[in-house]
C-alpha positions as semicolon CSV with decimal commas, in nm:
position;residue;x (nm);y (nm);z (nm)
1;X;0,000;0,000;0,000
2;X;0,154;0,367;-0,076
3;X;0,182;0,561;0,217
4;X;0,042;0,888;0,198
5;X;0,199;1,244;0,343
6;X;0,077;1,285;0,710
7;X;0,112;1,560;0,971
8;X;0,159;1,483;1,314
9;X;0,249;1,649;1,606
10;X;0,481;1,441;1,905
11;X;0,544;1,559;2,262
12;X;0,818;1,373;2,441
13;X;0,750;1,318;2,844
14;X;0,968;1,360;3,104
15;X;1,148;1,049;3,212
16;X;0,940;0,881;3,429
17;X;0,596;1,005;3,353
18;X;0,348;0,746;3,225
19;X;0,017;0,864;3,007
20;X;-0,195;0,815;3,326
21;X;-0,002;1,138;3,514
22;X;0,011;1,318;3,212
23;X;-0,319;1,430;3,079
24;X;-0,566;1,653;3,266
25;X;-0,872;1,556;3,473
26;X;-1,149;1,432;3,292
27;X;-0,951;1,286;2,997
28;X;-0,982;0,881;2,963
29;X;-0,766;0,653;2,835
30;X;-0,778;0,304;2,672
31;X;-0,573;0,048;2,513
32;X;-0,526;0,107;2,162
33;X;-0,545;-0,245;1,991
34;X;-0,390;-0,052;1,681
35;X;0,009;-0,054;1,823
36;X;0,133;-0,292;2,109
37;X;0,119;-0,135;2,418
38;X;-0,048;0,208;2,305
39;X;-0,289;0,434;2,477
40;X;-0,601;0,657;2,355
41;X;-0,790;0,974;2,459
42;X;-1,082;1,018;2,179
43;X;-1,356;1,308;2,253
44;X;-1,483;1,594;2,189
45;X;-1,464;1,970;2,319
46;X;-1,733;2,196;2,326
47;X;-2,106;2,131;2,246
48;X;-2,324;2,414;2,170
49;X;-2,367;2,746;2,018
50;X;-2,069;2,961;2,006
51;X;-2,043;3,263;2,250
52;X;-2,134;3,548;1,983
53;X;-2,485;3,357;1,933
54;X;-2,628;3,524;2,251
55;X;-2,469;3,878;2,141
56;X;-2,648;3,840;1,796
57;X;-2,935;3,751;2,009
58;X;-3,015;3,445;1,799
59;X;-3,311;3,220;1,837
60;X;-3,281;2,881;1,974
61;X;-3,364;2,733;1,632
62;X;-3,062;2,914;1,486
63;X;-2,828;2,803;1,791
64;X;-2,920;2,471;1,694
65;X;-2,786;2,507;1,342
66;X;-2,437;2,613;1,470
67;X;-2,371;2,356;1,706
68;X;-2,002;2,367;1,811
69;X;-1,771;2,109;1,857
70;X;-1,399;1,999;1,808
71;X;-1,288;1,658;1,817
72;X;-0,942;1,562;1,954
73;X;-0,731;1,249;1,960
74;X;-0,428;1,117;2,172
75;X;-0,192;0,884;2,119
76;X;0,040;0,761;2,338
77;X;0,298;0,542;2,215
78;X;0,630;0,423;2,362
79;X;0,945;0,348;2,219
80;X;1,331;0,358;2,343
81;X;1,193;0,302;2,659
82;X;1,017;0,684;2,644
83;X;0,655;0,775;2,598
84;X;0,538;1,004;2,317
85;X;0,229;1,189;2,295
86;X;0,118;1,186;1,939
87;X;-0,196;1,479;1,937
88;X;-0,476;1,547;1,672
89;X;-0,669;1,780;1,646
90;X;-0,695;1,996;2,013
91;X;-0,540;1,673;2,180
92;X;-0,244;1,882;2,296
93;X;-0,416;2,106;2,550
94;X;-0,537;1,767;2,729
95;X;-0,121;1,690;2,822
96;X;-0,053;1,847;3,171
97;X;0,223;2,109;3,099
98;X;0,419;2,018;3,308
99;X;0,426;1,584;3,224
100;X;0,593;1,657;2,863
101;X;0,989;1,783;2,790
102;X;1,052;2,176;2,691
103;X;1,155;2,248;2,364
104;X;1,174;1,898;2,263
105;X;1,053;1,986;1,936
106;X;1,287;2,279;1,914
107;X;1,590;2,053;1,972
108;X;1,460;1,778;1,676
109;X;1,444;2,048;1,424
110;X;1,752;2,227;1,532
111;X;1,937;1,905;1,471
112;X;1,742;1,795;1,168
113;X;1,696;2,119;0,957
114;X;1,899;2,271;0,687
115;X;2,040;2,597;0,766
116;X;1,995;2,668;0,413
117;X;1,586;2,598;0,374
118;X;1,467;2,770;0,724
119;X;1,086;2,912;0,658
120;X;0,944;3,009;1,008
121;X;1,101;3,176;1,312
122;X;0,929;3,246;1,636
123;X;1,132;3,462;1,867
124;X;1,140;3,623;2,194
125;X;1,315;3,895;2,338
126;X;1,356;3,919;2,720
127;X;1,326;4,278;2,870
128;X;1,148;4,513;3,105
129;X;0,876;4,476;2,802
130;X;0,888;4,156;2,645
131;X;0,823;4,128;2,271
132;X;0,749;3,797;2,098
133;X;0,666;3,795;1,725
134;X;0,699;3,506;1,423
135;X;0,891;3,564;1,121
136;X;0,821;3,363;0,794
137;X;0,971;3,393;0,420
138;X;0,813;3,336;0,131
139;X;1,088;3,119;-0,013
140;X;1,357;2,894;0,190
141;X;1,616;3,099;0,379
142;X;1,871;3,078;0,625
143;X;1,884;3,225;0,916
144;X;2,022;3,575;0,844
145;X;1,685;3,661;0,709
146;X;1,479;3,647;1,029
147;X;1,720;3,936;1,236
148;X;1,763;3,728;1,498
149;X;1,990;3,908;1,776
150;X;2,223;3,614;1,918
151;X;2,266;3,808;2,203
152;X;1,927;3,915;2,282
153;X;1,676;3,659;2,129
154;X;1,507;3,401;2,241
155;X;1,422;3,131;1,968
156;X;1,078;2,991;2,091
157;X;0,990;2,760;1,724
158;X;1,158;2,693;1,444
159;X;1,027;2,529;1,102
160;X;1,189;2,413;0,748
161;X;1,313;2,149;0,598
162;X;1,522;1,832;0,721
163;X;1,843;1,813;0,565
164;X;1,737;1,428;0,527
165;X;1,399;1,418;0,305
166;X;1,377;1,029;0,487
167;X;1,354;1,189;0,842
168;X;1,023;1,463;0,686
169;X;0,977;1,644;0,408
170;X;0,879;1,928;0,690
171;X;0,946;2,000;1,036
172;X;0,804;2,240;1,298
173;X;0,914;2,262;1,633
174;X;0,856;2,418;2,007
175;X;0,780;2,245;2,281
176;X;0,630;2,036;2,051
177;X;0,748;1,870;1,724
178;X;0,530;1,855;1,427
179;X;0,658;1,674;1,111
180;X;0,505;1,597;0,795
181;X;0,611;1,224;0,605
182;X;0,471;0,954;0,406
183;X;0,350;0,717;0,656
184;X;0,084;0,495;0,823
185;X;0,005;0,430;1,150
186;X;0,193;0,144;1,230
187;X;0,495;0,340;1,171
188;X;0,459;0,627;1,448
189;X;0,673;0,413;1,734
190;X;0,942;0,443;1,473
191;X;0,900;0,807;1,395
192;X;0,887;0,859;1,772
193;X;1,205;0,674;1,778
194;X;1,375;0,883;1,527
195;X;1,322;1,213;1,663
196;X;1,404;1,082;2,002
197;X;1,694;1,046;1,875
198;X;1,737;1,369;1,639
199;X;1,649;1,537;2,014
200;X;1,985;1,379;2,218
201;X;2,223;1,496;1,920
202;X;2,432;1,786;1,926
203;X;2,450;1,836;1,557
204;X;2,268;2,237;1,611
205;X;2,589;2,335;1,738
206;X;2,753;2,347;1,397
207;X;2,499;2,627;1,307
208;X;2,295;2,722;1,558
209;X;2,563;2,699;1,877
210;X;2,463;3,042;1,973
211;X;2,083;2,922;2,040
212;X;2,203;2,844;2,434
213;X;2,282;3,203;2,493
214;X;1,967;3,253;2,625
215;X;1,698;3,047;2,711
216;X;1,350;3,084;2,824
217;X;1,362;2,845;3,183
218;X;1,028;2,638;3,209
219;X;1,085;2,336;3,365
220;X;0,868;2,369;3,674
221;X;1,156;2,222;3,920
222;X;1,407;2,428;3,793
223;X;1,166;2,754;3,843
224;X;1,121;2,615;4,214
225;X;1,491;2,651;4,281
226;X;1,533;2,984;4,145
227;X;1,198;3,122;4,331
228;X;1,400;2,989;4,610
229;X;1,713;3,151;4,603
230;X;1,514;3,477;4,541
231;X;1,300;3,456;4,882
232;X;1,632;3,355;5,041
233;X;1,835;3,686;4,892
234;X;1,490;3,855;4,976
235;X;1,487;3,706;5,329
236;X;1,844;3,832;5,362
237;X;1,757;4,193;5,312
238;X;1,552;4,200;5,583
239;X;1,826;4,183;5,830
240;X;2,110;4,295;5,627
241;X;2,280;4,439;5,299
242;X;2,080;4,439;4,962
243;X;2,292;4,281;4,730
244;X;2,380;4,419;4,384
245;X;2,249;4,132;4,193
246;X;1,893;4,241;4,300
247;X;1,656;4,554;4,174
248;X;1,314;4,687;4,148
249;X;1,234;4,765;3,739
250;X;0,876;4,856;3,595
251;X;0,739;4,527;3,396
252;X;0,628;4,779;3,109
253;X;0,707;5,048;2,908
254;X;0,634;5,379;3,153
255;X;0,616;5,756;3,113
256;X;0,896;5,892;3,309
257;X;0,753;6,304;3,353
258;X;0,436;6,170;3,500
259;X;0,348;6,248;3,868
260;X;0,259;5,941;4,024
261;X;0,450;5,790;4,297
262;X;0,503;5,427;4,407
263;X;0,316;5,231;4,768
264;X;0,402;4,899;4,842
265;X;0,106;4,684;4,963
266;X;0,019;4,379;5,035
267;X;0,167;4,407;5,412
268;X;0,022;4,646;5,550
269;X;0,268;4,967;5,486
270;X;0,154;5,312;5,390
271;X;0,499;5,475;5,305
272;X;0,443;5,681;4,955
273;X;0,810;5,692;4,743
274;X;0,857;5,876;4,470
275;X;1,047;5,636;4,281
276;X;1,102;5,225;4,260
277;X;1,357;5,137;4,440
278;X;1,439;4,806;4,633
279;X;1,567;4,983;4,900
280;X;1,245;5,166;4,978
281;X;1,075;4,828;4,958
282;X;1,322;4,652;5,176
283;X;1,282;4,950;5,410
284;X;0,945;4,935;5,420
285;X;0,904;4,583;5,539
286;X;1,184;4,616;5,785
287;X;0,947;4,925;5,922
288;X;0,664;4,730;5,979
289;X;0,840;4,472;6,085
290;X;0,868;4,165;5,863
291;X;1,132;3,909;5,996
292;X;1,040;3,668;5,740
293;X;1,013;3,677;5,398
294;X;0,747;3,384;5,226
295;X;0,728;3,250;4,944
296;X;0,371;3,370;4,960
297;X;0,517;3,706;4,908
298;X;0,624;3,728;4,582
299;X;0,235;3,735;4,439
300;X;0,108;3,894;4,792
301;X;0,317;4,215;4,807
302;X;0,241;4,437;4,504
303;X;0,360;4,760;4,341
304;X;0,109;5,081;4,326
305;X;0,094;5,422;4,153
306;X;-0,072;5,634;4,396
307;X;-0,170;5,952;4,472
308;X;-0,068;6,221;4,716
309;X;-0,297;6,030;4,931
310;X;-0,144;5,701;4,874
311;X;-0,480;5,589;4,684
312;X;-0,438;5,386;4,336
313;X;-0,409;5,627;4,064
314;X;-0,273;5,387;3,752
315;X;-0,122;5,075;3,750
316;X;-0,049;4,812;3,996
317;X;0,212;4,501;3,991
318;X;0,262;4,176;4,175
319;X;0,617;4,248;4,321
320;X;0,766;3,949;4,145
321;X;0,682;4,118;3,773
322;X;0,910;4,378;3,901
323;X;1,235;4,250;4,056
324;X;1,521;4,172;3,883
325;X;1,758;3,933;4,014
326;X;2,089;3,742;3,875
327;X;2,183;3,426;4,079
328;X;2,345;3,105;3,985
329;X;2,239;2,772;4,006
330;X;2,439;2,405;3,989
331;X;2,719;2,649;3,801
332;X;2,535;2,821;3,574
333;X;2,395;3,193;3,562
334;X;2,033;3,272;3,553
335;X;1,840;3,601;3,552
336;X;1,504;3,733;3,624
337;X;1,341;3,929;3,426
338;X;0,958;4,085;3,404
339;X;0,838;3,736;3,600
340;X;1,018;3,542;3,381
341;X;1,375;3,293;3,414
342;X;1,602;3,303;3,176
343;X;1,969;3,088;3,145
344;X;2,272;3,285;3,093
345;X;2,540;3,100;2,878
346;X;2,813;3,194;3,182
347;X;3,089;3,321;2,836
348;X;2,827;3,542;2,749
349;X;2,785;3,697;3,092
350;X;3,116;3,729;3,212
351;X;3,198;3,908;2,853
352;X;2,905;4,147;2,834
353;X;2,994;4,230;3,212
354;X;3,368;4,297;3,123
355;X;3,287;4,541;2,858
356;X;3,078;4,741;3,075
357;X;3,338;4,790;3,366
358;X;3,629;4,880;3,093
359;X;3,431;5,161;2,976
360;X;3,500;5,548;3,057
361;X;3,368;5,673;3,321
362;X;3,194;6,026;3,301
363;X;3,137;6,288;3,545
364;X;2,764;6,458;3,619
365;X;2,647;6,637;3,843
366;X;2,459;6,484;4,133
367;X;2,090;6,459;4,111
368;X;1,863;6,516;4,449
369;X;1,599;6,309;4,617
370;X;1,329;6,264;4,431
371;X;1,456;6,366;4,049
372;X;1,363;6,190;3,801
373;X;1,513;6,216;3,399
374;X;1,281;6,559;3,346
375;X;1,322;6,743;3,716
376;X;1,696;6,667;3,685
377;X;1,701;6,785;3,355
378;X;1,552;7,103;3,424
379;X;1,716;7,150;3,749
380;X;2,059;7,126;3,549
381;X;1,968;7,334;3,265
382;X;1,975;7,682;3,479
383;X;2,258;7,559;3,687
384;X;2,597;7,658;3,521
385;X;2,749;7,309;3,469
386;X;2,903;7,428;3,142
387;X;2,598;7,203;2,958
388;X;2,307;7,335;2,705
389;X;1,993;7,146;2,781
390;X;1,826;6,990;2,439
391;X;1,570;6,762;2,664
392;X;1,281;6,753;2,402
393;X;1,385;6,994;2,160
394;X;1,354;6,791;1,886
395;X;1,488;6,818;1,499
396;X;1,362;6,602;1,195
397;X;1,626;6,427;0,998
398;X;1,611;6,446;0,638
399;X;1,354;6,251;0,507
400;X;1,264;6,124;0,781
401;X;0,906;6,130;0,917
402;X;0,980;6,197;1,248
403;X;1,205;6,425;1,457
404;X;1,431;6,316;1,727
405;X;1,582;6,444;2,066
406;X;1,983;6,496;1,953
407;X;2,085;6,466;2,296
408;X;1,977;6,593;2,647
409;X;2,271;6,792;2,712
410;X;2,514;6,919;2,486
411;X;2,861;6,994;2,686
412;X;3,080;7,285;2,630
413;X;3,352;7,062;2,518
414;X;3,084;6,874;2,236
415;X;3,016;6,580;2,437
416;X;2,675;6,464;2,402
417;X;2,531;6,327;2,684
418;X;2,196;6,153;2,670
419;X;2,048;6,071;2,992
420;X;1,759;5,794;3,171
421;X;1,630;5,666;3,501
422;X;1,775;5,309;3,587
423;X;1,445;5,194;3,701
424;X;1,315;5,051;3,414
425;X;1,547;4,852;3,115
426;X;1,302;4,890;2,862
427;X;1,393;5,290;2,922
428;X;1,736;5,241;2,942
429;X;1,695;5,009;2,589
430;X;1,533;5,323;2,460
431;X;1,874;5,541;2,587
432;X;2,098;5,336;2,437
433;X;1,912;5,278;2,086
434;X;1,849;5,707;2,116
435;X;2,250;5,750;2,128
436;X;2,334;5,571;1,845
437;X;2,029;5,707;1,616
438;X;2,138;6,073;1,711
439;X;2,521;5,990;1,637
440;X;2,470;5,821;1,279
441;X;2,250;6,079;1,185
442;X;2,505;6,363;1,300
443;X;2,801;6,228;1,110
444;X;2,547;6,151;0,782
445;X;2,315;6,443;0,746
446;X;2,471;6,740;0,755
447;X;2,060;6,936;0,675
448;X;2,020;6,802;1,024
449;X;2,320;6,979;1,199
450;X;2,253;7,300;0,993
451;X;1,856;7,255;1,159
452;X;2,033;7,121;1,506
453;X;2,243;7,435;1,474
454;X;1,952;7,677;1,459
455;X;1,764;7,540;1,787
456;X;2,114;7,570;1,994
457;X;2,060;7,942;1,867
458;X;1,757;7,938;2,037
459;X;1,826;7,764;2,368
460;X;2,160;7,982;2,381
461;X;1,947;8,259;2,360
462;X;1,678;8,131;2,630
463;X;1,935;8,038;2,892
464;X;2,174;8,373;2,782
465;X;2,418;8,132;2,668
466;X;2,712;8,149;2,367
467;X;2,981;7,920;2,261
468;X;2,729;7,585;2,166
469;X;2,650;7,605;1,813
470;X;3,009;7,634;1,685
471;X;3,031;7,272;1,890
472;X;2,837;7,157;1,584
473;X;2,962;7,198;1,241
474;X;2,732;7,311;0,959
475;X;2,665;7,093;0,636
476;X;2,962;7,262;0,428
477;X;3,204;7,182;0,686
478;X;3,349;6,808;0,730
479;X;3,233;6,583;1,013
480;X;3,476;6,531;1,256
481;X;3,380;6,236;1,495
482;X;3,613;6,318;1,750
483;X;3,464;6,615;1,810
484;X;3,160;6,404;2,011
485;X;3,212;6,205;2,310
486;X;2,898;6,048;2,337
487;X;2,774;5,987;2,698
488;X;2,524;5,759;2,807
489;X;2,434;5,864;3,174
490;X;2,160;5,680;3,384
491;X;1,971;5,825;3,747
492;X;2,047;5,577;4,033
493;X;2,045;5,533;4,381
494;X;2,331;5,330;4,557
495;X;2,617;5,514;4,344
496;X;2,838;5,599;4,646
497;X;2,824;5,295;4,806
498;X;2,941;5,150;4,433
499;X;2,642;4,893;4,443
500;X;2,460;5,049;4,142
501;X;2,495;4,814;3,822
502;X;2,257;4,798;3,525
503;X;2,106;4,448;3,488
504;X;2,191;4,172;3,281
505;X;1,982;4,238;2,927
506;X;2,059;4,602;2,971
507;X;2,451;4,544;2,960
508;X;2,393;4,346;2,673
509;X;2,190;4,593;2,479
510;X;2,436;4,843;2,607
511;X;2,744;4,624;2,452
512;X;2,558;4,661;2,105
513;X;2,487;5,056;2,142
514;X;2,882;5,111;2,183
515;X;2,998;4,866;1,930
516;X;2,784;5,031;1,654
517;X;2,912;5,383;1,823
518;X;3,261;5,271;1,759
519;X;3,214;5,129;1,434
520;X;3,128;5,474;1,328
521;X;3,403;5,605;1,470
522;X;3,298;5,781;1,792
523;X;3,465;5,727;2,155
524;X;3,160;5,657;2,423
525;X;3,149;5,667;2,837
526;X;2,932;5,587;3,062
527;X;2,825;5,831;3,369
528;X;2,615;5,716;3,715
529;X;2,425;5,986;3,799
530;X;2,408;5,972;4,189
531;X;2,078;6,033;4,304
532;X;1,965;6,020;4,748
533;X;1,687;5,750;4,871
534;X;1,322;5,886;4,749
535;X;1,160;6,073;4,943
536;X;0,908;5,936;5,163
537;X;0,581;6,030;5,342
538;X;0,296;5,842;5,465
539;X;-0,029;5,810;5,304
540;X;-0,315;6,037;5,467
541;X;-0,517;5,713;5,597
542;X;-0,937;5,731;5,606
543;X;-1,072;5,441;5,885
544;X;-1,388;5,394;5,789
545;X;-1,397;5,218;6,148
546;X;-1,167;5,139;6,425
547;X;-0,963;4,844;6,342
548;X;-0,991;4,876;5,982
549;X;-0,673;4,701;5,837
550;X;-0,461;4,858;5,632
551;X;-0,358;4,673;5,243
């Protein structure tokens, strides 16, 4: 009989785990007569109208006629001494997450795929704001054409084809791998048996080596250690020094000139800060007191924009989306990172941490308690530090469709010095990417320095300044490069007692900014701006009656 092309789709489960422990409740299972030994989940999922129906207000007759269901199979078939679940339909979301191996998939096709004929990409990148999105082509490519960043990315799936046509003429892979072959059913223990053993070869290293950079942690036991260490180093804090390898950073992209300030509840504290810092948070449990630190706490204590009054006014955080914490585990390096673990390869950390302590160091002037990027900014302008402000005055490249910020301050000797708050790396991303746009398009488009030119003219004049516009040469002149330090400078707390650092995916991000810097020819530093504890003052309480608690 000629076998026909099939798609299937193959988990792997953990060592151990047997088909009984690995399906959700309400699932049943029989022997499958079809392959020796095999198991079987057949059923259905839903069973009347869809949800719309009652929007559309629909009459029963017409619910009727759009009866809704999905069916689903599961197979589960062993071989090597390893089960397999083989899923059709919606049979995967019946496997308990946790039964089946991570990235098993993504390991088959990175060993079975040809660098050459990649189609699909599905990538991650880890940061304050997480991004995920899925690249395809419309023809076979290699890997160059979905702009993956080794240092940064995250490979989630991959799909192509298998360098061997005998292994698929397709393959797809995540957590799950799903290949498409000519076969029948009696040959899916050996097809389990092949990519079992696709999954234990190293052959990705050859092309895709780079792939263990970074990776996504999942397994559940793993997660349990690391939660661990980070209620330990929590725990710690309580009754002594906060180390360096732990910070407070917003989870999402935030407006740094708004007015709302920070509470920590969940225990009972009504302390208003005007910034997020782990200190304040530390202090604040030590006030109340906490002598304990539970696991509990990491969903329990949360993160608040309040007002004056110490009400919600914005958004609020579980206080594990927010920390950031680097700790090692069984020898390797692993960070956390918007409520996510992540596995550093330990070459990649020690080199991106290197690079950051060799570079120049840059002096600013101090900020005070409670500045942020905009008060200090403002604050320095009118201060005679030998600096023009250019916060927000903005000037439109050529041909461009939007203007950008040249730098924040421009110094008397031509340094340009762009400035952020540490507390949140998707900012500090947006720092580092604004230095290197503002240098390229100095050095390339000389309209823009002739337009840059003419707003110095005007902030000279505002702040009764003189000397800044000749800093910047006009489009007939050449571009000299050395002309522009370029100075990336970043609010923090902590500076004097030398425990400020940025975290782990900002250095890295950081690394990139000052390579592509160089490569154009400019020489960059790197200034902590050394800012006092936030402010704080305690929320005007309303008892509604006496021994209302506090949250």
């Amino acid at each position: 009989m000629t076998k026909k092309s099939q798609t299937v789709s193959i988990r792997l489960l953990r060592d151990g785990k047997q088909p009984s422990n690995s399906i959700r409740a309400g699932v049943t299972l029989t022997p499958w007569y079809k392959l020796e030994g095999a198991q079987i989940a057949l059923d259905t999922i839903g069973g009347g109208a869809p949800k719309w129906a009652k929007f559309l207000e629909l009459t029963e007759a017409e619910k009727a006629s759009l009866y809704n269901v999905t069916a689903y199979g599961l197979v589960f078939v062993q071989s090597g001494g390893r089960w397999f679940a083989v899923s059709f339909g919606l049979g995967h979301v019946k496997l308990d997450p946790d039964a089946f191996e991570q990235d098993f998939g993504l390991r088959v096709v990175l060993n079975t795929v040809d660098p050459d004929k990649l189609r699909s990409a599905d990538v991650r990148t880890p940061d304050e704001n997480t991004t995920s999105r899925r690249t395809q082509t419309a023809r076979r490519s290699d890997q160059t054409a979905f702009s993956i960043d080794i240092e940064r990315d995250i490979v989630r799936g991959l799909a192509g084809e298998p360098k061997d046509a005998a292994f698929a003429s397709r393959v797809a892979g995540s957590d799950g791998l799903t290949l498409t072959k000519e076969m029948e059913v009696n040959d899916l223990p050996q097809v389990c048996a092949d990519a079992f053993a696709a999954f234990g070869k190293t052959d990705y290293q050859a092309n895709f080596a780079w792939i263990d950079q970074i990776k996504h942690v999942r397994d559940k036991a793993t997660i349990e250690l690391l939660d661990a260490a980070l209620v330990a180093a929590l725990h710690g804090c309580l009754a002594g020094a906060i180390p360096d390898t732990l910070h407070l950073a917003y989870p999402v992209i935030y407006d740094p000139e708004k007015a709302r300030q920070i509470r920590y509840k969940g225990f009972g504290c009504w302390n208003i800060h005007t910034d997020l810092e782990i200190a304040d948070y530390v202090a604040d449990m030590r006030e109340k007191p906490l002598t304990t630190y539970e696991p509990g706490n990491l969903a329990t204590h949360r993160v608040h924009e309040v007002n004056d009054e110490g009400k919600d006014d914005g958004q609020f955080w579980r206080i594990k989306e927010c920390l950031v914490f680097e700790t090692d585990l069984n020898g390797e390096k692993y960070v956390l990172s918007a409520d996510r673990w992540y596995k550093i390869d330990t070459n990649l950390a020690t080199a991106v941490t290197a690079f950051f302590a060799g570079i120049d160091q840059h002096t600013m002037p101090p900020a005070v308690a409670g500045d942020n990027e905009d008060k200090y900014n403002k604050r320095i302008a009118t201060a005679g530090h030998n600096m023009l402000c250019l916060d927000r005055k903005l000037v439109k490249p050529t041909g461009a469709s939007y203007a950008i910020e040249a730098c924040d301050f421009l110094q008397n000797d031509g340094a340009m010095i762009h400035i952020k708050d540490q507390t949140s790396s998707s900012r500090l991303s947006h720092l580092f990417n604004q230095g290197t746009v503002s240098a390229r398009v100095m050095k390339m488009d000389g309209a823009f320095r002739d337009r840059l030119r003419a707003e110095i003219v005007k902030q000279e004049a505002a702040l009764t300044l003189t000397g800044y516009q000749t800093l910047v040469v006009d489009a007939g002149t050449p571009f000299d490069v050395d002309a522009h330090l370029i100075v990336y400078a970043v609010l923090s707390s902590g500076v004097a007692a030398g425990t400020s650092r940025l975290p782990f995916f900002s250095l890295v991000t950081f690394r990139q900014a000052v390579n592509e810097l160089r490569a154009l020819g400019y020489k960059c530093a790197f200034a902590w701006i050394a800012k006092p504890a936030s402010a704080k003052t305690k929320a005007k309480r309303k008892t509604a009656h006496p021994g209302a608690q506090a949250t």
